[in-house]
C-alpha positions, 0 to 999 in steps of 0.5 A, spaced: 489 480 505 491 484 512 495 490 511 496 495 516 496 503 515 503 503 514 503 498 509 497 501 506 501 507 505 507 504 502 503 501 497 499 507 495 506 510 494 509 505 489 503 504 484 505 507 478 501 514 475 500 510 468 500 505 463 494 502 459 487 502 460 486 496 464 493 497 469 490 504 471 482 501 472 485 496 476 491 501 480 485 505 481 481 499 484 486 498 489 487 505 491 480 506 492 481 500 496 487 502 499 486 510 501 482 510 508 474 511 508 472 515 513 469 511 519 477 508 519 480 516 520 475 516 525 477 509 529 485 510 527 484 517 529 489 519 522 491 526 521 496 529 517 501 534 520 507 537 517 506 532 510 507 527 514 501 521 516 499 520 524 495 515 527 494 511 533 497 504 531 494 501 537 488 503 534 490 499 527 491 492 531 494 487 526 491 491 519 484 490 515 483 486 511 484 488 503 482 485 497 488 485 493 486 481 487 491 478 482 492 483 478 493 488 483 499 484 486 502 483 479 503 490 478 505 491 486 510 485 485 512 489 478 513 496 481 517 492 488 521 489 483 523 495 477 525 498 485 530 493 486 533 494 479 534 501 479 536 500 487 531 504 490 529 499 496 530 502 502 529 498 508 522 500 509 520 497 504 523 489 506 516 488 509 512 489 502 517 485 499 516 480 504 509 480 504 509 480 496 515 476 493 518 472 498 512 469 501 508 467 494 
């Protein structure tokens, strides 16, 4: 699945700290995944200033591609939607609720 830097983060940002063994092997697969290997730092030219992530977006084109297994979606999808019952959506995350929910 292509996704850009930004929804990278995001989705870094959702995946829950705990759970069971096979959860927490699968989110720690998908971080791995997810978190940007060196040669990507270097092409996105991505820096940290001022806890914030910065990167060139031209460099980031229409995103890389991502192995996102159907585990992994299940507990994206999981933590998309425990946001939702607890209204903590914010419009940042409309992509990722496209992206996930609407369009499967």
């Amino acid at each position: 699945m292509k996704l850009t830097v930004l929804e990278r983060i995001r989705l870094v940002n959702i995946l829950p700290a705990e759970g069971d063994f096979r959860t927490m092997k699968t989110i720690s697969q998908l971080r791995d995944r997810l978190l940007f290997n060196e040669d990507e730092v270097k092409r996105l030219k991505l820096v940290t200033e001022d806890q914030q992530v910065k990167w060139n977006p031209d460099a980031d084109g229409e995103g890389s591609e991502i192995e996102v297994g159907e585990l992994a979606t299940e507990i994206i999808v999981g933590q998309l939607k425990k946001m939702d019952d607890e209204k903590k959506v914010t419009v940042d995350y409309l992509p990722l609720w496209e992206r996930f929910i609407e369009d499967k």
